[in-house]
N, C-alpha and C positions, 0 to 999 in steps of 0.2 A: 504494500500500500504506500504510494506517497504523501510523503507526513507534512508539504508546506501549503494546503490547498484546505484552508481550514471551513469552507463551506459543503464539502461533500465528507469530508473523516468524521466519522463516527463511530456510533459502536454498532448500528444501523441504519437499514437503506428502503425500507420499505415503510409509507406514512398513510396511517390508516387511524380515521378517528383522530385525529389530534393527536397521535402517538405514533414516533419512529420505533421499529421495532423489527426483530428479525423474521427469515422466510419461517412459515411452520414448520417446517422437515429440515431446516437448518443450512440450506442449501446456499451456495453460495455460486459467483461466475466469475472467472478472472476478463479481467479488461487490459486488450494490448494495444500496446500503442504502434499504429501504422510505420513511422518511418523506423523503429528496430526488430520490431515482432515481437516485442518482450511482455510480461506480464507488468503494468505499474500500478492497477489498484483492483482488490476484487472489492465484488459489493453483493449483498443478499440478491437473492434469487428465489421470487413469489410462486407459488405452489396456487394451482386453483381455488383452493381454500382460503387461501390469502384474498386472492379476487374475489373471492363470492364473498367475505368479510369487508372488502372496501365497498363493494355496492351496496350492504347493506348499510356503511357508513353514510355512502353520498342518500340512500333512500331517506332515512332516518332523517340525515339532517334537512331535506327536502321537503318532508310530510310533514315533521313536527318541529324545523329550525326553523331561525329568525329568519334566514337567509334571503329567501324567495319573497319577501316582505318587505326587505332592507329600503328603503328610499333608494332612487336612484344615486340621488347626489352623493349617498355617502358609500357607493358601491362606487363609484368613480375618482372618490378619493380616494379608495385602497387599491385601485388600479395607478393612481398618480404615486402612493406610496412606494408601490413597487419599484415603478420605475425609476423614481428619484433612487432604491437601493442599488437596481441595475445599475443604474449611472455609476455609483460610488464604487460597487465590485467589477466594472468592467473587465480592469484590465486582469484581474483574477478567473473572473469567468473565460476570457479570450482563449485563456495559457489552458486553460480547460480542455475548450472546445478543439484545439490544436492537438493537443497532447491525446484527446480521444478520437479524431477524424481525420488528422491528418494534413488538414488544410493547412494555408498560410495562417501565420499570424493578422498578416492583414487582413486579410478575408475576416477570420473568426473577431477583430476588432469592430470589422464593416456589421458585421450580423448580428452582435450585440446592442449596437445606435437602432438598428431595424428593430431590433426587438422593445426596446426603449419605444422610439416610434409607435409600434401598434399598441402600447399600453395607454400611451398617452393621445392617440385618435382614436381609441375608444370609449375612453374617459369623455374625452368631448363627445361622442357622437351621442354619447348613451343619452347625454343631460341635456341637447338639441332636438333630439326625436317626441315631439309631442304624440297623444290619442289626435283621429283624426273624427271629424265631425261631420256628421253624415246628415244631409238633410232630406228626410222622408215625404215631407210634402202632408205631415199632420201635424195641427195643434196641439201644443200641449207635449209632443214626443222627444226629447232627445235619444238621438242614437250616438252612441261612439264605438269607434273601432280602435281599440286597446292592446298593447304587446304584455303576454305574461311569459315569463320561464315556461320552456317544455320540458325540463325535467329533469332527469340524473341521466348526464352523459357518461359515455364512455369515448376518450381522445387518443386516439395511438398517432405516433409520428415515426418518422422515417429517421434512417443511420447519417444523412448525408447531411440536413440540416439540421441538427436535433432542439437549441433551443427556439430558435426560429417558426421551424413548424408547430412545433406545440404551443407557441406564444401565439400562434395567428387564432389557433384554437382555446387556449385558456383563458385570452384575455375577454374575445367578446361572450365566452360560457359566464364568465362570472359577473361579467357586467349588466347581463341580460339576469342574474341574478338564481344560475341553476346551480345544481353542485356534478362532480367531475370525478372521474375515477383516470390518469392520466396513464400512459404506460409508452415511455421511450422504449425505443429497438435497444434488444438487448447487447448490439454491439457497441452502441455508444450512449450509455447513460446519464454519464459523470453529470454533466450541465443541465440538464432535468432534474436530478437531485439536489446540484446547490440552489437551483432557483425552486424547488419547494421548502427550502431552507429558511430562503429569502422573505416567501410567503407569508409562513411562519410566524417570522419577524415583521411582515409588513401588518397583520393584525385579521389573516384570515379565517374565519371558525371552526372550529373538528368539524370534522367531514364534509367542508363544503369543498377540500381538494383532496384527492386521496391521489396516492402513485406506490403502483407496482411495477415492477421489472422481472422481466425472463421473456423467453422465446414464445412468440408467437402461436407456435404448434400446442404448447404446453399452455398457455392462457387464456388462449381467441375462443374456445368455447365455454369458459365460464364466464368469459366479459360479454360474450353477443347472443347465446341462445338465451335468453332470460327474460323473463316478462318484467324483471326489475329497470331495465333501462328503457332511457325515452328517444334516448337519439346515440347516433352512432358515427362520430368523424375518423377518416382511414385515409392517411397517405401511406401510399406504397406501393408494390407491383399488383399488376392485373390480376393474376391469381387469386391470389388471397383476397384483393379487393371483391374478386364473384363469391367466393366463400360466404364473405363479410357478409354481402348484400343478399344472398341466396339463404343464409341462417335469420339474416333481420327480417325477411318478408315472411316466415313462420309465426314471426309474434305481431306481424305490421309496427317496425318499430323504425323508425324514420332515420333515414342513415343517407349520407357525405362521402362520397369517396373521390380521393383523386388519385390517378393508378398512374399516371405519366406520359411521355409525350416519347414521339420520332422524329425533331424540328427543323422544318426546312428555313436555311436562311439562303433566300432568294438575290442572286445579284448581277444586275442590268450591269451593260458594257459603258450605259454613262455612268454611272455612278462612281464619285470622289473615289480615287485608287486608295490613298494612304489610309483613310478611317476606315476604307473598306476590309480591307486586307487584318489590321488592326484588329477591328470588329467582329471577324469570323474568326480567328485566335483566340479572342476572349471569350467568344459564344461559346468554346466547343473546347478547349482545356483550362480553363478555370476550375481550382477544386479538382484537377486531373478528370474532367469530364461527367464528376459524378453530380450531376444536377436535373431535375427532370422538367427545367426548359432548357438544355446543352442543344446548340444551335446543330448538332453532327451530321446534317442532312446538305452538304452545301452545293447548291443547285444553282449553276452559273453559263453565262450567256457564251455560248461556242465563240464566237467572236472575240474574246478577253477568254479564254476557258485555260489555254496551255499557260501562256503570261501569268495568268493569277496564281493555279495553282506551283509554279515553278517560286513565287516568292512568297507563298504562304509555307510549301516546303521548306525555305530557306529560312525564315522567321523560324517555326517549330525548332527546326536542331538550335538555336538560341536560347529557347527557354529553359532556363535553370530551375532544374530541378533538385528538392533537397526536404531536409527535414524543415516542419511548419516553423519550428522557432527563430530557425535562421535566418537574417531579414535578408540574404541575399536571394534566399528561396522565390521562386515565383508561381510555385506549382508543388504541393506536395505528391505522398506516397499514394499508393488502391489504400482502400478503408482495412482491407482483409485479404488473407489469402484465397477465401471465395473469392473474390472480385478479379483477383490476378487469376484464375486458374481459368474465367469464365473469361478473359479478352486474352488472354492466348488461346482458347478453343475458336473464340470470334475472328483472329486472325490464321489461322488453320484453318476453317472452314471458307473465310474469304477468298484466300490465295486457293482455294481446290476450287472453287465455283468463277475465277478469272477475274477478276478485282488487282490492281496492280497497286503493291506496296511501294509507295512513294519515300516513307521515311519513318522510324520507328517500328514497330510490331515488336516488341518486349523491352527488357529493362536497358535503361543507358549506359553507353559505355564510360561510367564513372569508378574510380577506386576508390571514390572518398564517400560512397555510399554505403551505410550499415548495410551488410550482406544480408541480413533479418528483414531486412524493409520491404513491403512490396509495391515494386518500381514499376513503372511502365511507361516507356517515354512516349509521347507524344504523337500519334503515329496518320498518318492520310492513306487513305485508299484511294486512288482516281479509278474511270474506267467503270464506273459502277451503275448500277440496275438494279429494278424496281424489284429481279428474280432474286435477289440476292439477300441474307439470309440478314447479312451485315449493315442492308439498307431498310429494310421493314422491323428487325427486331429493335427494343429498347436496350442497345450496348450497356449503358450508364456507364463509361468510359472514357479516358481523351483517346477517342477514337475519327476522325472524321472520312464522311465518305463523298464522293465527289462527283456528280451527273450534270450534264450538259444540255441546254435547250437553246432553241433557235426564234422562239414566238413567245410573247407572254401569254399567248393561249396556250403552247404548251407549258410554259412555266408555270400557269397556274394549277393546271391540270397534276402537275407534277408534287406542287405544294402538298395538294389536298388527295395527293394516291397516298395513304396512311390511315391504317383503323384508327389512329390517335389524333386528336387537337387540340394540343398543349399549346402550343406555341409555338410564332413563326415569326420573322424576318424578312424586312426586303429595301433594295437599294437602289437606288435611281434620282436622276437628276430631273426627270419629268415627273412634276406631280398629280397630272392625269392617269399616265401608268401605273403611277404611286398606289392613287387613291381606288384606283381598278382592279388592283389587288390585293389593297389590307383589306377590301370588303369582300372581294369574292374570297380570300381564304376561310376557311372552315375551320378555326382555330379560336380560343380560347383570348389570347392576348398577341397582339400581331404590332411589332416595331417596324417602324419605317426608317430607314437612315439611321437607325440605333440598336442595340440589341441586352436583353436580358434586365432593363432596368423594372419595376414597379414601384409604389408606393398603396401605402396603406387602405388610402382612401378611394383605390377600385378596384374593383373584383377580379379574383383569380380562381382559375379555373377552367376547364376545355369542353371540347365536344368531344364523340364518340366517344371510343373508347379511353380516353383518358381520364372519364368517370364522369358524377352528376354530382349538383351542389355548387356551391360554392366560398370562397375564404374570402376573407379580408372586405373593405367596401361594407353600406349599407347590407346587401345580401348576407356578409358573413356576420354580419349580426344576426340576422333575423332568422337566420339558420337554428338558432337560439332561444327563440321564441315561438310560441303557439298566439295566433291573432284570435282574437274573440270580439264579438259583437253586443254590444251593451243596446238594451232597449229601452228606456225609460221613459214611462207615461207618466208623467206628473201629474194629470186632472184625470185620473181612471173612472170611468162610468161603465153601467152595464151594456153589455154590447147589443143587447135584444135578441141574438139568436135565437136561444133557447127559451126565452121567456113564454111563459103559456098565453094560448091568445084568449081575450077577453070574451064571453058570451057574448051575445047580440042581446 
């Protein structure tokens, strides 16, 4: 265990009811860290028992806590509190998020303020959104239509962003005033537990947040088959996302998923070279690719097609790759050795189906790499099609692959050939072209002349198959609510329906 990280070291990791406390069966999970492969903290490891205990927590405190009741204002001030602690542990939290995913130190600085951010726009939004007043066209009626909590959620998030994801989730659960059972992937926890630490601290109630940790296979059916939960938020792969949804519609319990994207970032022969070039680099190995809008789909105009990729090649072998802490880093390590084992079989099976390895396909040829670490440099595919395994599957990789068009009708066509619409990209100096393709794309969030940015205040989320629902924005509040309709007759008389009729 590393003993200078004094928000996640305890003597337990599991927070049920207002009480850290260990797994029931005593279990624990070693946690490594990507750039050595070593072991640097274990932490408890929850037992379904543990789950079916923290939803009785979040039930309990739901049916019979203050919680669900709280005034808004003062649910948005403990959302402000938090993040004022955010603020204070960032750079603790940062060294965290590095140390468990691998990323740059920058990055996991960058993702920290985002997280800050959504705490503090949803603070505002919660204390903005009035009941709205509906006018029926009777004397005497007020109608309103009112937001209440839907319930006791269950929140899981994903390896790649961990506090991130679960902050788009727990901030507007609690502001909308439900209670939460949270449960980070079991590969990178660490930053989920300091910041239920933080919680804690900020003045949250037993069991309005509960968090367990362990593997998926061992938890997902006492957290989803259950007629104790009300809603169900799931980032992660497609899979398990049908699981998810396929178990929630047994009890009709309202469930979020977002299962990830295959994102084409589109780019015209006008389009600025230098931001351009720039801008598919950073779409597509940032985080070593592991992001589920990673631009990897790069779909570029025959005309500029050899030229670009020849100095997108030449950028890639530049980027330095290294451990997250080091600030000359720009790229760290795979999350795991699943992830290495899964983009060498992606580059195996590319190079057999005729995909031409332009540059990378495994670790760098570096000596001052911890041999433990799992590396993967940077690598391009040109040459590539829509048959190809490399091109349709979700790598989650810095992997990019490289196809060619000649029409923006087929370019567009091209964009939107993907069961997934996460997220897409496009470049050009004509804003008619522009404008002709962020709307015909079939995607979720679509940059023009920019790539991978968001903010808080609109919604995220795709089409098809990259799931339903939606985070962040008005929506991802309301995702959090149940609307009800309020009727009230103030001057109530008998209707006469029923009344008997009078003799003659």
């Amino acid at each position: 265990m590393v003993g200078d990280h004094h928000l996640y070291v305890g003597d337990h990791h599991l927070y049920i009811d207002g009480r850290w406390r260990a797994a029931g069966d005593g279990g624990t999970r070693d946690i490594i860290n990507p750039a050595t492969g070593s072991v640097f903290a274990v932490v408890d490891e929850a037992t379904p028992a543990d789950a079916t205990d923290a939803i009785a927590a979040a039930r309990a405190a739901f049916d019979a806590g203050e919680w669900p009741a709280t005034p808004v204002a003062e649910r948005a001030d403990l959302l402000r509190r938090i993040a004022d602690l955010l603020a204070r542990d960032k750079a603790e939290l940062a060294r965290i998020e590095t140390l468990d995913t691998g990323k740059t130190l920058a990055e996991s600085e960058i993702d920290i303020d985002d997280v800050i951010s959504v705490f503090r726009y949803y603070a505002s939004l919660a204390e903005t959104e009035p009941d709205r007043l509906v006018d029926v066209g009777v004397a005497g009626v007020i109608s309103r239509v009112v937001h209440e909590p839907i319930g006791v959620c269950v929140l899981i998030a994903p390896w790649n962003y961990p506090l991130l994801q679960i902050s788009w989730k727990i901030a507007p659960a609690l502001v909308a005033g439900c209670t939460m059972i949270a449960k980070p992937s079991e590969v990178t926890p660490l930053s989920t537990i300091a910041f239920v630490r933080l919680c804690e601290e900020a003045g949250v109630p037993p069991g309005v947040l509960n968090l367990v940790q362990g593997a998926g296979s061992r938890l997902g059916t006492a957290l989803t088959d259950t007629d104790d939960v009300d809603f169900i938020s799931f980032t992660g792969g497609l899979s398990t996302g049908r699981i998810i949804s396929e178990t929630a519609a047994k009890h009709v319990t309202k469930v979020a998923v977002e299962l990830g994207g295959k994102n084409p970032h589109i780019v015209f022969a006008d389009a600025d070279w230098d931001s351009s070039v720039e801008q598919v680099l950073a779409g597509v190995f940032l985080h070593s690719g592991q992001v589920c809008s990673s631009g990897t789909r790069l779909i570029v105009d025959s005309a500029i097609a050899d030229r670009f990729v020849d100095a997108l090649v030449e950028r890639a072998g530049q980027i330095r790759m290294g451990d997250g802490l080091d600030p000359a880093s720009k790229t760290g390590p795979l999350v795991s050795q699943a992830q290495l084992d899964k983009m060498n079989s992606y580059v195996a099976t590319a190079t057999e189906e005729g995909a031409v390895l332009r540059c990378g396909g495994g670790p760098p040829e570096r000596d001052d790499l911890d041999p433990g670490g799992y590396w993967f440099a940077p690598t391009i595919f040109d040459r590539c099609d829509r048959s190809m395994a490399i091109v349709r599957d979700e790598t989650f990789g810095p992997i990019l692959t490289v196809e060619r068009f000649d029409t923006a009708a087929e370019a567009l066509a091209l964009g939107n050939d993907t069961d997934y619409g996460l997220a897409a990209g496009v470049r050009t100096s004509d804003d008619a072209v522009g404008e002709h393709m962020v709307r015909g794309l079939r995607h979720g969030t679509v940059w023009l002349n920019d790539f991978g940015y968001y903010t808080p205040a609109a919604e995220w989320g795709g089409f098809g198959k990259s799931g339903n629902g939606r985070e962040l924005g008005p929506t991802g509040l309301a995702e959090y609510q149940e609307t009800k309709h309020i009727w009230h007759n103030t001057a109530p008389s008998a209707s006469q329906w029923f009344t008997p009729e009078k003799d003659d």
